[in-house]
C-alpha positions in Angstrom: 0.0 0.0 0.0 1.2 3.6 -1.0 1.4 6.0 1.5 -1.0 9.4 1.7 -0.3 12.7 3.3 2.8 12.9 5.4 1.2 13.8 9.1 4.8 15.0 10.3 8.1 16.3 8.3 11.1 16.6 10.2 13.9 19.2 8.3 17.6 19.1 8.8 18.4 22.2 6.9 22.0 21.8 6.2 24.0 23.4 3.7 23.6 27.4 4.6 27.2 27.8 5.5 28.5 26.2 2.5 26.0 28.2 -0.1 27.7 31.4 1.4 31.3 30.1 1.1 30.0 29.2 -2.7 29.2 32.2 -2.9 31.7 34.1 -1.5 29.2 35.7 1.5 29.7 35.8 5.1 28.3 32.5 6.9 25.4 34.4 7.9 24.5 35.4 4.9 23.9 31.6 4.3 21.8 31.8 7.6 19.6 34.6 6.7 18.9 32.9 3.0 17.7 29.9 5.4 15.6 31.6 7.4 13.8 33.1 4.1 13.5 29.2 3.2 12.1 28.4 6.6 9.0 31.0 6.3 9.0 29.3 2.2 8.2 25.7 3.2 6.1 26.4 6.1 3.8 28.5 3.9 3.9 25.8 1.3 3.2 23.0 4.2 0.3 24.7 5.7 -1.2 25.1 1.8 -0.2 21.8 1.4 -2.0 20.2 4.4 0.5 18.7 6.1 -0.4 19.2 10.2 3.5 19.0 11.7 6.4 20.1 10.3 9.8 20.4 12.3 12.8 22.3 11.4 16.1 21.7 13.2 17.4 25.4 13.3 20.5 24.9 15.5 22.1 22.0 17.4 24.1 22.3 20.8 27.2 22.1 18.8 26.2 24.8 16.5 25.8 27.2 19.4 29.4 26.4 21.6 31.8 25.7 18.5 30.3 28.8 16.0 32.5 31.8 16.0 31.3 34.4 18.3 30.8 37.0 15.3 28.4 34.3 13.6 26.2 33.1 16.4 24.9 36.7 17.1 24.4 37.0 13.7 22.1 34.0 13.9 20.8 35.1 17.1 19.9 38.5 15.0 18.0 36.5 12.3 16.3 34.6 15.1 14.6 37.3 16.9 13.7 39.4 13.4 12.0 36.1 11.5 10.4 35.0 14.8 8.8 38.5 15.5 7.8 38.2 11.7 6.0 34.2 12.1 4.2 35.2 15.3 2.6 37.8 13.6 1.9 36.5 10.9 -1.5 36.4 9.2 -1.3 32.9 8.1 -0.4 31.2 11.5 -3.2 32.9 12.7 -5.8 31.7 10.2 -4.5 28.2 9.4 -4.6 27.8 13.4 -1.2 26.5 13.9 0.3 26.4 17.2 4.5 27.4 17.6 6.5 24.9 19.7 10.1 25.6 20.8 12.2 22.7 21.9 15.4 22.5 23.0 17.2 23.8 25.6 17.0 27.6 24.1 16.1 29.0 27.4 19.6 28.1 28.9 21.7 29.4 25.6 19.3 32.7 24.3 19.3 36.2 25.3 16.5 37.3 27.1 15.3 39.6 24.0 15.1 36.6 21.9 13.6 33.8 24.7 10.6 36.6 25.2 9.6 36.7 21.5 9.6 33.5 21.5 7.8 32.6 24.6 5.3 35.2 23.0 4.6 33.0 19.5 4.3 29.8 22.2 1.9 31.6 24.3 -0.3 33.2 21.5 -0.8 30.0 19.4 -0.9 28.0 22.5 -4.7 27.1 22.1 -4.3 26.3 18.4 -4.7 22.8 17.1 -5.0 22.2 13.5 -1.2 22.6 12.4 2.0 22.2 14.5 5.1 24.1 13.7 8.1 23.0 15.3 11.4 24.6 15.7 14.1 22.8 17.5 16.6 25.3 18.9 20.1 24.6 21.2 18.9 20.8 20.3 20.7 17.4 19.7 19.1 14.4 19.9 21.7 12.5 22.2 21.2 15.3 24.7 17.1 14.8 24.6 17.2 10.8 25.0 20.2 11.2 28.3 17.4 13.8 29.8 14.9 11.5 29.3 17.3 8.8 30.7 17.5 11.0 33.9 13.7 11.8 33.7 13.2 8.3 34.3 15.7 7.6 36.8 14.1 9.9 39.2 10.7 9.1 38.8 11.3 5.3 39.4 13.8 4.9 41.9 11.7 1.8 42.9 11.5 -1.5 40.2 8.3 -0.5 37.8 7.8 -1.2 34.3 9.3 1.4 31.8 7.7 0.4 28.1 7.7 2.6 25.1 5.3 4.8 26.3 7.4 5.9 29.2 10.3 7.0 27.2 7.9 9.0 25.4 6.3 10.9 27.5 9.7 11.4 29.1 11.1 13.2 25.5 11.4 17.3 24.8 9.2 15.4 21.8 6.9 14.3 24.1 3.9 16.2 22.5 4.8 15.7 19.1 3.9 12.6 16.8 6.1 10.1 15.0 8.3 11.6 12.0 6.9 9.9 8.9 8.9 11.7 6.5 12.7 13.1 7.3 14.1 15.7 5.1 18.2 16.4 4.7 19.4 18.8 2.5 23.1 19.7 1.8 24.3 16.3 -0.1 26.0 14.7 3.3 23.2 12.3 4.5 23.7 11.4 7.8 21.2 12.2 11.0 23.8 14.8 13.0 23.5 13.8 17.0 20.8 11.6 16.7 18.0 14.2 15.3 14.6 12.9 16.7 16.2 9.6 17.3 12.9 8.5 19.1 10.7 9.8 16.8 12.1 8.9 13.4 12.6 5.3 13.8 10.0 4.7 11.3 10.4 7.5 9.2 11.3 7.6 5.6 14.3 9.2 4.8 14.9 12.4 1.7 18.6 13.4 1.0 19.3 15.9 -0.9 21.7 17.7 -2.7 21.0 20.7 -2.8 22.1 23.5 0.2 19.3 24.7 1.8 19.1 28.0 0.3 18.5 26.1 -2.8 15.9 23.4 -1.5 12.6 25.6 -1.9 8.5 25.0 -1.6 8.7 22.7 -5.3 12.0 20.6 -3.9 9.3 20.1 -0.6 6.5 18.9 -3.0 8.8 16.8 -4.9 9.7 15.3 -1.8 6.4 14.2 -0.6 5.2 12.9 -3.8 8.2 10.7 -3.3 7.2 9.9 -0.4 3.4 8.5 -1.5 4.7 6.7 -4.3 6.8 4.5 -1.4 5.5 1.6 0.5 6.3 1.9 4.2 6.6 -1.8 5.8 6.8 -0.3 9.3 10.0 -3.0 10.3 7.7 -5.2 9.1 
């Protein structure tokens, strides 16, 4: 059986850094083409139907090995695109609620964690489409603090099944990944993106840089995606 409609589209956006270089740009110039990307394919998802779609903007790495000069560039583009999406019109018609996960509030300026904490709070109540932005995130770092989660919730012998792990996961609220998206031509999952949540998923590589991957690369991708058959380990 072919599959329909993704429900949930995870995005590793990789490639902004090396578009610039191509380029010959600063490496936030390659952040700032991304971010224009970002507010691309989650237009084209919401026209599109799909009700989740994730975007992995910056890893744990990203924010303590970047150059100074770069990460408050990318902090810049953060707070001006962020201001834009929570305002926007369409969020507001379509209904779709903002998450935020990831351990931004430890690694953002206050400026940036209050817009954000604003789009959370003002979509809070919506429910037909999710978009998700995973910020100061690796997926090793989620499963170990669900790990400790655990830990201290059963110090005595009890069951832990599936379920617990989940509801245990920054992820918790989010459903499973059917369709994983990697741009930038180097397909590998980076710190275990969504490890959890994409154990079923089918994967996209592509390679293109992200600048380059717009809303008719997305549609490409998810008519891939129907004409698959998904055997679920099966």
């Amino acid at each position: 059986m072919k599959n329909s409609l993704p429900n949930h589209i995870a995005i590793i956006p990789d490639g902004n850094r090396r578009w610039a270089k191509k380029k010959g740009l600063k490496p936030w110039d390659g952040h700032e083409e991304g971010a224009k990307k970002i507010e691309e394919l989650a237009r084209a998802a919401l026209n599109m139907k799909i009700r989740n779609i994730s975007f992995w903007g910056s890893s744990l790495g990203n924010l303590e090995r970047r150059p100074l000069k770069e990460k408050r560039a990318l902090l810049g583009i953060y707070e001006r695109y962020f201001r834009k999406l929570i305002d926007s019109k369409e969020v507001h018609d379509n209904e779709a609620r903002i998450n935020v996960i990831g351990r931004w509030r430890e690694y953002f300026p206050e400026k940036l964690k209050k817009i954000l904490e604003e789009g959370i709070e003002r979509t809070k109540n919506y429910k037909k489409f999710t978009l998700n932005f995973f910020l100061a995130y690796s997926g090793d770092d989620e499963m170990l603090e669900a790990v400790k989660k655990i830990v201290n919730k059963f110090r005595e012998e009890a069951e832990i099944t599936r379920k617990t792990i989940k509801e245990n996961l920054m992820t918790k609220d989010l459903p499973a990944v059917d369709l994983l998206i990697r741009t930038g031509g180097d397909p590998h999952l980076s710190a275990g993106f969504m490890m959890w949540d994409i154990a079923d998923a089918q994967l996209y590589f592509s390679d293109e840089f992200f600048p380059e991957f717009g809303a008719e690369r997305l549609k490409e991708a998810v008519e891939d995606y129907k004409k698959r058959e998904r055997r679920m380990g099966k």
